[in-house]
C-alpha positions in Angstrom: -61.7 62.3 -32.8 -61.4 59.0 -34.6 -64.3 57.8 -36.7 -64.8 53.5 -35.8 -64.6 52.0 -39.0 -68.6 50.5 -39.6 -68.0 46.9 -41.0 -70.3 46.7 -44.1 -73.4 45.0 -43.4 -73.3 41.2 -45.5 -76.1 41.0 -47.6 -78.0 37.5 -47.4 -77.6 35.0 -49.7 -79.3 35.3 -53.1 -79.0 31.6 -53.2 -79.1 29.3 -50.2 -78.1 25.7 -50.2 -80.3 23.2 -48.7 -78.3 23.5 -45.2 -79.6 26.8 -45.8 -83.2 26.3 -46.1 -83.0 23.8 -43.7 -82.1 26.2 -40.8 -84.1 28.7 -42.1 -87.4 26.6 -41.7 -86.1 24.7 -38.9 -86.3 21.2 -40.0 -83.5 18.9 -40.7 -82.2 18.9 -44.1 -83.7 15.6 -45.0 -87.0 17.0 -44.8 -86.3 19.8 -46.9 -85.1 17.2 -49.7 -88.7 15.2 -49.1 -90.5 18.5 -49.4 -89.0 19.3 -52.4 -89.8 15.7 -53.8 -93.1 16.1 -52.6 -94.1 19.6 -54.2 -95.0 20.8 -50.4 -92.5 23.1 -50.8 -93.2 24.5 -54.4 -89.5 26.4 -55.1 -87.5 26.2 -58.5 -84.0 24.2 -57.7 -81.0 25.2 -59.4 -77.8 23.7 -59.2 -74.5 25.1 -59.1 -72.1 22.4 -60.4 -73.4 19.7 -58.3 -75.3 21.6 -55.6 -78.4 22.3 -55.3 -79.6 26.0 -54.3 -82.7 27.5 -53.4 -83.5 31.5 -54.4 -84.1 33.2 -51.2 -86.8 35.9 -52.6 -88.5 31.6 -53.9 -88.4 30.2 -50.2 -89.8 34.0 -49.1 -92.8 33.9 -51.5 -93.5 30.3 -50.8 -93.3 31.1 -46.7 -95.2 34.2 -47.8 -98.4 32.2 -49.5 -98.4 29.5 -46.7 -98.6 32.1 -44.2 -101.8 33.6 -46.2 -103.3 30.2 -47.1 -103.1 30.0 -42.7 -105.1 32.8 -42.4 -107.3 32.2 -45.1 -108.2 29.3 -43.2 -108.5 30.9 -39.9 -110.6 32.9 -41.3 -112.8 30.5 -43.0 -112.9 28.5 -39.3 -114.1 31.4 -37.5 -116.6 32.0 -40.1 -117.8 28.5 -40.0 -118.2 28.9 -36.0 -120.1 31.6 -36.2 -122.7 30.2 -38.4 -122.9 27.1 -36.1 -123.5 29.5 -33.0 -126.1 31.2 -34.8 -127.8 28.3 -36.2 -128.0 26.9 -32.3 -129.3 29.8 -31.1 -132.3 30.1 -33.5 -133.1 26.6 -32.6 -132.9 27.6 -28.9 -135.5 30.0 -29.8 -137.9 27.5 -31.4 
């Protein structure tokens, strides 16, 4: 009979402060401030008043191309194992 009144879903963050980014990557957020300083984590800054903020779809992309540069390497391990196994197998045969 009665309809329950839905809450509207809260959209995340367009910007998130380093707190933030800190819990989203689960590190503290002095090692978000040295990764920044570092270029190891390669996202524009941009400050509100004093505060600095972080664009969400920035920290995505960035998470994004570390998660392909991981399986770029993976890839390039396995590859590199497989040449080694087949290299000792044609000296087994020798």
């Amino acid at each position: 009979m009665f309809e329950e009144a839905v809450p509207p879903r809260a959209s995340p963050a367009m910007l998130l402060t380093i707190s933030e980014v800190a819990a989203e990557l689960r590190v503290d957020k002095r090692t978000v401030y040295r990764l920044l300083r570092s270029g190891e984590l390669a996202v524009a800054v941009i400050r509100v008043g004093s505060s600095p903020r972080v664009r969400r779809v920035d920290l995505e992309a960035h998470l994004a191309r570390l998660a392909a540069d991981q399986d770029d390497l993976a890839q390039l391990q396995r590859e590199r194992t497989r040449i080694i196994l087949a290299a000792g197998q044609r000296r087994g045969r020798m």
